[in-house]
TORRO-959218 format. One record per residue: x, y, z of N, C-alpha, C in turn; residue number from 1; chain; residue in one letter. Coordinates in pm, whole numbers, plus 32768, in hexadecimal, padded with zeros to 4 digits. Layout:
// residues N
{n_u:X, n_v:Y, n_w:Z, ca_u:X, ca_v:Y, ca_w:Z, c_u:X, c_v:Y, c_w:Z, k:NUM, c:A, r:A}
...
END
This chain:
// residues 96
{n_u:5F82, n_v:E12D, n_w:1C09, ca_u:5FEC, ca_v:E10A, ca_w:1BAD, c_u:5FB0, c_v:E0CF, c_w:1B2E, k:1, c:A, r:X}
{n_u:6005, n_v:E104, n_w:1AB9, ca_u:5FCE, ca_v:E097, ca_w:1A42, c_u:5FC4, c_v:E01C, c_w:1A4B, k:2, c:A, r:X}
{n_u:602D, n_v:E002, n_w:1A7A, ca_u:6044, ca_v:DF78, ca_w:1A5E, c_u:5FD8, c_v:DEFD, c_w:1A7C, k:3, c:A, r:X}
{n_u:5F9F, n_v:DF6A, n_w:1AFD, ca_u:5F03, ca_v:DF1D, ca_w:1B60, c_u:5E8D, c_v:DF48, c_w:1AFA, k:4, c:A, r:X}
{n_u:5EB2, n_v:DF77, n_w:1AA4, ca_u:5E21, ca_v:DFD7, ca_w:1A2C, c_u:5DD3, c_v:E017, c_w:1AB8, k:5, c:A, r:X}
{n_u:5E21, n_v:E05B, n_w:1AFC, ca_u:5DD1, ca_v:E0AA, ca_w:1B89, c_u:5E37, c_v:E145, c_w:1B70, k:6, c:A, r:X}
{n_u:5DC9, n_v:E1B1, n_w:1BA0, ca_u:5E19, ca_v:E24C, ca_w:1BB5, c_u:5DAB, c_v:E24D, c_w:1C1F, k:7, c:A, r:X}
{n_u:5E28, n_v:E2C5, n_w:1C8A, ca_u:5DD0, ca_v:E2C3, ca_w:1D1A, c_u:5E05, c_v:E331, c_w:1CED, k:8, c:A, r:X}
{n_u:5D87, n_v:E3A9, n_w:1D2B, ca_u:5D7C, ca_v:E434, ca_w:1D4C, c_u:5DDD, c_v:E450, c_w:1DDF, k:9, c:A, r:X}
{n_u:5E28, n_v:E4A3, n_w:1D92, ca_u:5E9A, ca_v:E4E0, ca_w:1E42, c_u:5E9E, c_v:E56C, c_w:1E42, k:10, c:A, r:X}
{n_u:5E8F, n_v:E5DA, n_w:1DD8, ca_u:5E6D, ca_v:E66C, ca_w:1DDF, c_u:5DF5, c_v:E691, c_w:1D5E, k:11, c:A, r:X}
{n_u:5DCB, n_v:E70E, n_w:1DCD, ca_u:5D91, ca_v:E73E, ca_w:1D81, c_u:5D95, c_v:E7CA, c_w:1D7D, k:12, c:A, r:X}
{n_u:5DFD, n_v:E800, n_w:1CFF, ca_u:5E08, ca_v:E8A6, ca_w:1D03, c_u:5DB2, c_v:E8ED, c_w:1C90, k:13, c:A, r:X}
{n_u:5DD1, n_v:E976, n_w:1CE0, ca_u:5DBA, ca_v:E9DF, ca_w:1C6C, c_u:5E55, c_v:EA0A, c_w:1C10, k:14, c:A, r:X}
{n_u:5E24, n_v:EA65, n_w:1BB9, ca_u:5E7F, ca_v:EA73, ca_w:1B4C, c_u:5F19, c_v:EAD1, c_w:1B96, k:15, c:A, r:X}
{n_u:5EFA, n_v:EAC6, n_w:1C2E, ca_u:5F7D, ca_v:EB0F, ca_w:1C6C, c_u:5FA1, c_v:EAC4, c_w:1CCF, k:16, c:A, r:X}
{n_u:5F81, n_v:EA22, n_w:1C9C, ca_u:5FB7, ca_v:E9C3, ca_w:1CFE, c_u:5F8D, c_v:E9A2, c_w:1DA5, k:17, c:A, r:X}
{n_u:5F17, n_v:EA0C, n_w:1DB7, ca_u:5EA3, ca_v:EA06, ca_w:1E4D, c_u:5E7E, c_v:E989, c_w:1E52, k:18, c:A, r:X}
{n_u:5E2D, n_v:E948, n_w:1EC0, ca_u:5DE0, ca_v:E904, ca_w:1EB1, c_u:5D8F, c_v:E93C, c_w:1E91, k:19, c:A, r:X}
{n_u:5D17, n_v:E901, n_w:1E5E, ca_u:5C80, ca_v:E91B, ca_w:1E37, c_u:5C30, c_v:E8C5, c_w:1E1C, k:20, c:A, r:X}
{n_u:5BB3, n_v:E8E6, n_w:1E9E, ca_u:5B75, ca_v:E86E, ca_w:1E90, c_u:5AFB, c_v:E89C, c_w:1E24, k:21, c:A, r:X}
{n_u:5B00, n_v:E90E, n_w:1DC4, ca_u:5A80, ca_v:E933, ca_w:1D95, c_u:5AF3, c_v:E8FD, c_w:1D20, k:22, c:A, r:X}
{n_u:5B38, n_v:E8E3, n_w:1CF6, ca_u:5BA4, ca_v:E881, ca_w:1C94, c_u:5B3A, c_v:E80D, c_w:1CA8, k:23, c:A, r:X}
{n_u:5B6A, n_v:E7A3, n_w:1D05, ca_u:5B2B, ca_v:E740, ca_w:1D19, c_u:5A9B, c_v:E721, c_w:1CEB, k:24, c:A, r:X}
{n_u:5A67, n_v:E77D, n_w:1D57, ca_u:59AC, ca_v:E786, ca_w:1D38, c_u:59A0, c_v:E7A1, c_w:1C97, k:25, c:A, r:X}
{n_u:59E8, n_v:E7D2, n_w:1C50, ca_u:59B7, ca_v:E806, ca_w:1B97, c_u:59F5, c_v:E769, c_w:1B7E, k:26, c:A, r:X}
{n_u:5A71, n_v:E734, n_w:1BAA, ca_u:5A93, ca_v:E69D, ca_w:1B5F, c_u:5A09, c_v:E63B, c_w:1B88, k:27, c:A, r:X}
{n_u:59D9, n_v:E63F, n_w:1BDF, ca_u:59A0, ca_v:E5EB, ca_w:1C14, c_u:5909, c_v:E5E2, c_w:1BCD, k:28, c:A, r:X}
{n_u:58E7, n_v:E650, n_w:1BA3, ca_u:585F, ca_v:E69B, ca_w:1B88, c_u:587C, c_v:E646, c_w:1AEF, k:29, c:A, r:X}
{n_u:58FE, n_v:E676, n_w:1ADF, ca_u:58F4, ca_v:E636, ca_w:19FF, c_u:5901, c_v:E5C5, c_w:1A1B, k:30, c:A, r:X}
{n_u:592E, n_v:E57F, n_w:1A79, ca_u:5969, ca_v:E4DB, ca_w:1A81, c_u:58E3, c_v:E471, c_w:1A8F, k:31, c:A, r:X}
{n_u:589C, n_v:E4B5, n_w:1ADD, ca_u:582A, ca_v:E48D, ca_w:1B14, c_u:57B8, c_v:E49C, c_w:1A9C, k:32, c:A, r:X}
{n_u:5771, n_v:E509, n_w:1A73, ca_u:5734, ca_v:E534, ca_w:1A14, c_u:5744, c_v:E4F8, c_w:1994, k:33, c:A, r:X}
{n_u:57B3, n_v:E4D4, n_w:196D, ca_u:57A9, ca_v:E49D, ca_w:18D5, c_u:5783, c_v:E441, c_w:187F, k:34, c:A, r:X}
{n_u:5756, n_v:E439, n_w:182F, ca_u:5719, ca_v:E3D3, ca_w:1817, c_u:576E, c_v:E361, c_w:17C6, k:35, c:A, r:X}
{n_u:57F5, n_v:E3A8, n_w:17A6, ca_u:5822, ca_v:E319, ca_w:1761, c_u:586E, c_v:E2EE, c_w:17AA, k:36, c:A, r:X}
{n_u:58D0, n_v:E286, n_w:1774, ca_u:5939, ca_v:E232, ca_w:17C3, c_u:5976, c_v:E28C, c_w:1829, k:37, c:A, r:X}
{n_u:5969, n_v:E22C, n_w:18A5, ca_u:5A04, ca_v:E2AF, ca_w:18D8, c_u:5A82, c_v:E216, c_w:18E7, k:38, c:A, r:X}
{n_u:5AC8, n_v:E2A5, n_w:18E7, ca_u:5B52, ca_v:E252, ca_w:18EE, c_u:5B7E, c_v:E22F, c_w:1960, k:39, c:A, r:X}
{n_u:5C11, n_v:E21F, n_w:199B, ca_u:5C4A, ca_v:E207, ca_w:19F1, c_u:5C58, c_v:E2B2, c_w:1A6C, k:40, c:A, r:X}
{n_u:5C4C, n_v:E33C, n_w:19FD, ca_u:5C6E, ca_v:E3A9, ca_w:1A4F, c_u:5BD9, c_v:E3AD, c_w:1A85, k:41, c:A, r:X}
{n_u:5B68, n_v:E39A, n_w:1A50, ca_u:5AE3, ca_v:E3A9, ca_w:1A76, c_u:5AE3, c_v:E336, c_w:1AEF, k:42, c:A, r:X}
{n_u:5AE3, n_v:E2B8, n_w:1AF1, ca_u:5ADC, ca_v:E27E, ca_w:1B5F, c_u:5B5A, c_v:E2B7, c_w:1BCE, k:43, c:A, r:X}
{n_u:5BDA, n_v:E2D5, n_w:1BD0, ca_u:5C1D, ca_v:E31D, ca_w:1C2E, c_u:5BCC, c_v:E393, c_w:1C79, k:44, c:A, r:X}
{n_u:5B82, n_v:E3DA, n_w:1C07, ca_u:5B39, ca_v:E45D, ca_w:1C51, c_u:5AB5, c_v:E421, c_w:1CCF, k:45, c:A, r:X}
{n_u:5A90, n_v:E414, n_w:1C7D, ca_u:5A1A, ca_v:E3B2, ca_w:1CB5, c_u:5A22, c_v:E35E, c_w:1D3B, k:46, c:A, r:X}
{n_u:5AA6, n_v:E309, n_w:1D41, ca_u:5A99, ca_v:E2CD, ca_w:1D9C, c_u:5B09, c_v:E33F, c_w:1E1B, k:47, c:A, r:X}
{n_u:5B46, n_v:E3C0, n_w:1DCE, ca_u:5BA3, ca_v:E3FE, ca_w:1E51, c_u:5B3D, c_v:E43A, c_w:1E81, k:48, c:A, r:X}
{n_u:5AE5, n_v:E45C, n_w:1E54, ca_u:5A73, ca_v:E4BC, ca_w:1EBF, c_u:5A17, c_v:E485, c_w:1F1B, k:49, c:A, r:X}
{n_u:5A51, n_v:E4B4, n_w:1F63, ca_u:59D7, ca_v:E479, ca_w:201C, c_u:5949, c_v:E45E, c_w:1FF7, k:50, c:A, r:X}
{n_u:5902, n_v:E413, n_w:200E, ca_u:589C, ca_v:E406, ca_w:1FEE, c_u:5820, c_v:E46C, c_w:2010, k:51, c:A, r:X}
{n_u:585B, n_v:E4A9, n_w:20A8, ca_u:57FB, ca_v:E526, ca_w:20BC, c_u:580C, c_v:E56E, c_w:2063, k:52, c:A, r:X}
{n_u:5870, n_v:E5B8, n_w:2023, ca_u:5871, ca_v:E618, ca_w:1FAF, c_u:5833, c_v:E5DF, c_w:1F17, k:53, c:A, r:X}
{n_u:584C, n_v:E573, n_w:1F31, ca_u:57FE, ca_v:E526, ca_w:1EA6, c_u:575C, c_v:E525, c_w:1EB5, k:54, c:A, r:X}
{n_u:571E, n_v:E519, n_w:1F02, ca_u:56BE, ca_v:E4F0, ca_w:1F31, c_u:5684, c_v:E598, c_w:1F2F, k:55, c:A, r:X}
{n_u:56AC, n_v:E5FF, n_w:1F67, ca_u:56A1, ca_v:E688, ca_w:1F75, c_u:5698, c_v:E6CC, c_w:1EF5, k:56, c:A, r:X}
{n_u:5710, n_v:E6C1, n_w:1EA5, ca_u:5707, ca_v:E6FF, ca_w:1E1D, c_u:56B6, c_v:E697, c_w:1DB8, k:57, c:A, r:X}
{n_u:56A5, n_v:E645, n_w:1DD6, ca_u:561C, ca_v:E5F5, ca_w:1D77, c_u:55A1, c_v:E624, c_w:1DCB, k:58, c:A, r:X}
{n_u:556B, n_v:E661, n_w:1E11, ca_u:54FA, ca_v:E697, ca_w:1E3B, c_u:54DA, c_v:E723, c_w:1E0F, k:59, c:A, r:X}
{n_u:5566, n_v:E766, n_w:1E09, ca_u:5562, ca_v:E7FC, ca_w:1DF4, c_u:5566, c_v:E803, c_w:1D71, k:60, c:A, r:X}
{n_u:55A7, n_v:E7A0, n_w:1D06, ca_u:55B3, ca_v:E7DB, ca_w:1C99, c_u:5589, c_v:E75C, c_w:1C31, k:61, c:A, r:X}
{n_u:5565, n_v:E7B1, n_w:1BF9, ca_u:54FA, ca_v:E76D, ca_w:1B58, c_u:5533, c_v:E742, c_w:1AD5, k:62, c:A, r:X}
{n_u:552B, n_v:E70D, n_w:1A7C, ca_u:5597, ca_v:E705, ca_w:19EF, c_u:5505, c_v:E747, c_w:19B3, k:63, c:A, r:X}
{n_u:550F, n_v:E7BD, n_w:1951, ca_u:54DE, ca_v:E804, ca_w:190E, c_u:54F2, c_v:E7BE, c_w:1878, k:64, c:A, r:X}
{n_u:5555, n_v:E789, n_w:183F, ca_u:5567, ca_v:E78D, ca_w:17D0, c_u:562F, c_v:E730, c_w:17C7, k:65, c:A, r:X}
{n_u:5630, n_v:E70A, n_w:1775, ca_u:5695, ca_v:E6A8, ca_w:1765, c_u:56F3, c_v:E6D6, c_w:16BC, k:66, c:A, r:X}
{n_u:574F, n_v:E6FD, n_w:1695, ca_u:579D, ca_v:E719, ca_w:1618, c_u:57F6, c_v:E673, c_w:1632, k:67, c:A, r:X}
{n_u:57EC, n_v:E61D, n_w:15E2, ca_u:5835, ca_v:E58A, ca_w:15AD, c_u:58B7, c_v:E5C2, c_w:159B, k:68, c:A, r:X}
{n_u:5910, n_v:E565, n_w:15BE, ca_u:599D, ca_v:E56C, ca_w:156C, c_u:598C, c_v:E575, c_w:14D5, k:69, c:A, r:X}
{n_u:59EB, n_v:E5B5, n_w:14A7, ca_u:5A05, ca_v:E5B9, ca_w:13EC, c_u:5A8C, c_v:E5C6, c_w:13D8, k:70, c:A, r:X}
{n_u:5AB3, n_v:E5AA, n_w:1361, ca_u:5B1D, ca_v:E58D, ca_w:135E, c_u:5B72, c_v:E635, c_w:1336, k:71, c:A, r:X}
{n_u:5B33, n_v:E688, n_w:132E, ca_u:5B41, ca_v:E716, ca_w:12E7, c_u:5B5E, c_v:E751, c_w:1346, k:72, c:A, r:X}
{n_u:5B16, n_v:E763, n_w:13AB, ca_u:5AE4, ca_v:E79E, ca_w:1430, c_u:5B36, c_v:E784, c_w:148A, k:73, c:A, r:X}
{n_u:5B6F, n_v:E6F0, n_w:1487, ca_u:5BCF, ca_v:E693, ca_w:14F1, c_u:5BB2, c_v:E696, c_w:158B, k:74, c:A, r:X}
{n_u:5B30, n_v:E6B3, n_w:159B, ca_u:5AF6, ca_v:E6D5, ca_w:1628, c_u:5A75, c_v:E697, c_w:1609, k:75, c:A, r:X}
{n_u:5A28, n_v:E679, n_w:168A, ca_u:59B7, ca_v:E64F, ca_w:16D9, c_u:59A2, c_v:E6CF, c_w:1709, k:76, c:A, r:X}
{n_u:58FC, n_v:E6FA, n_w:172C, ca_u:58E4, ca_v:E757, ca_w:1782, c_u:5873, c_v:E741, c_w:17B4, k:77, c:A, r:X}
{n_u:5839, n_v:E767, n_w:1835, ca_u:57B1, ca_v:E745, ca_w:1883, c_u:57A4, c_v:E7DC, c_w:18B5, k:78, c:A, r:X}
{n_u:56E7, n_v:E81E, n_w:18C2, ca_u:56DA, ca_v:E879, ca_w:18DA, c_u:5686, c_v:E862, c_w:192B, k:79, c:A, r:X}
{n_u:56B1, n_v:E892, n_w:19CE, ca_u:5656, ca_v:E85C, ca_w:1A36, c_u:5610, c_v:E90F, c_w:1A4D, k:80, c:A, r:X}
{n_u:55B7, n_v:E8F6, n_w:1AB4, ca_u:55B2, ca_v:E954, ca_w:1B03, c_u:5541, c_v:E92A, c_w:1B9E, k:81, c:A, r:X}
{n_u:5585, n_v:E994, n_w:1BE7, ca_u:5572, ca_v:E9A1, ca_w:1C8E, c_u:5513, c_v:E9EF, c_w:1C97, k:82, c:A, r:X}
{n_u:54B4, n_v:E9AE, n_w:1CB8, ca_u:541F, ca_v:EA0C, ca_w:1CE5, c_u:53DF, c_v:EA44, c_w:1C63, k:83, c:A, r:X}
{n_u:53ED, n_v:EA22, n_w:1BF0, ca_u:53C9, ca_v:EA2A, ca_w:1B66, c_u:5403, c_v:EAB6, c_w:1B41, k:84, c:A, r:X}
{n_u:5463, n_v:EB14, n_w:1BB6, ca_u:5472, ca_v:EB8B, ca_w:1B7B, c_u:54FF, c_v:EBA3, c_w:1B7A, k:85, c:A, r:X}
{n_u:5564, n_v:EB45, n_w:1B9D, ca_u:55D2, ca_v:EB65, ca_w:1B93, c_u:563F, c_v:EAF9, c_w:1B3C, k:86, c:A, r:X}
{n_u:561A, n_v:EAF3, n_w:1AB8, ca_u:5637, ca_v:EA77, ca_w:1A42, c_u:56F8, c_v:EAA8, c_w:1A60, k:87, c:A, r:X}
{n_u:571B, n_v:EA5E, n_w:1A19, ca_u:57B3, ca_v:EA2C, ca_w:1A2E, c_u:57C3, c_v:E9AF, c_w:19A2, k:88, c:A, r:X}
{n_u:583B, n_v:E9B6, n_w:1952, ca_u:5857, ca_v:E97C, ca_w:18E3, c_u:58BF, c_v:E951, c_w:190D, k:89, c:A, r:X}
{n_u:58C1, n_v:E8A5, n_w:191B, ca_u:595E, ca_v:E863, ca_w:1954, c_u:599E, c_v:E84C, c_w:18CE, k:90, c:A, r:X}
{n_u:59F3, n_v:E85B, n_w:189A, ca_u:5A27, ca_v:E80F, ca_w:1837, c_u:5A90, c_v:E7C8, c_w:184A, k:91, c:A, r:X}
{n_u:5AC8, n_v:E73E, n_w:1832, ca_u:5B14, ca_v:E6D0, ca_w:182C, c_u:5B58, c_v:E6AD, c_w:17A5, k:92, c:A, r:X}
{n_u:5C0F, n_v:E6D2, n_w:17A5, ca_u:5C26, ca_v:E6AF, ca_w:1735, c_u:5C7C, c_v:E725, c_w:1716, k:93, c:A, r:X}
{n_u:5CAC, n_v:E714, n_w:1681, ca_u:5D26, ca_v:E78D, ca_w:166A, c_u:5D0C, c_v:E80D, c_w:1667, k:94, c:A, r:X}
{n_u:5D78, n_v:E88B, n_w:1686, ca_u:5D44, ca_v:E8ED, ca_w:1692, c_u:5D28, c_v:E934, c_w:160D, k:95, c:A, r:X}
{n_u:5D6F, n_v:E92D, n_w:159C, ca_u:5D64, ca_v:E985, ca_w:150C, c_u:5CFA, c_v:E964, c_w:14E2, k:96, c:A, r:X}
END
C-alpha cells in the first residue's frame, strides 16, 4: 500500500494476461542489475522472487552493459546475457 511507502508483487503476466515467470525473471534481471536508485517497484520485484530463482538467475546471467534513465527516452534499460551468447535488453519505463 502507499500509504506504508510499500508495493508487494501479487502477478506476474504476459501481454495476454498468462502468468509468466520469464516476465518476472526480465523484472528481476533490470531491478537487480541497475545501477541507479531503485524505487519502491524495484524493491517489490526483488523481494517477490524466491531466493532460489534469485540466486539461479544471478549465476546464469551477466549485466553486459547498462542505458541510464533520460528524460527523452523515459526508460532505464540493462543488457544482460546468459552464457555470453544469449544477450536480452530489459527496458523499464514508458512505451513511446
Amino acid at each position: 500500500t502507499l500509504t506504508q511507502d510499500k508495493i508487494v508483487l501479487e502477478n506476474h503476466t504476459d501481454i495476454s494476461g498468462k502468468t509468466s515467470e520469464r516476465v518476472l525473471h526480465s523484472a528481476w534481471l533490470n531491478s537487480h542489475y541497475q545501477t541507479g536508485l531503485k524505487n519502491l517497484l524495484d524493491t517489490a520485484v526483488l523481494e517477490g522472487t524466491d531466493e532460489e530463482s534469485a540466486r539461479s538467475l544471478a549465476s546464469r546471467w551477466q549485466k553486459i552493459d547498462e542505458i541510464p534513465f533520460d528524460f527523452e527516452r523515459r526508460r532505464m534499460s540493462v543488457v544482460v546475457a546468459e552464457n555470453t551468447e544469449h544477450h536480452q535488453l530489459v527496458c523499464k519505463g514508458a512505451l513511446q
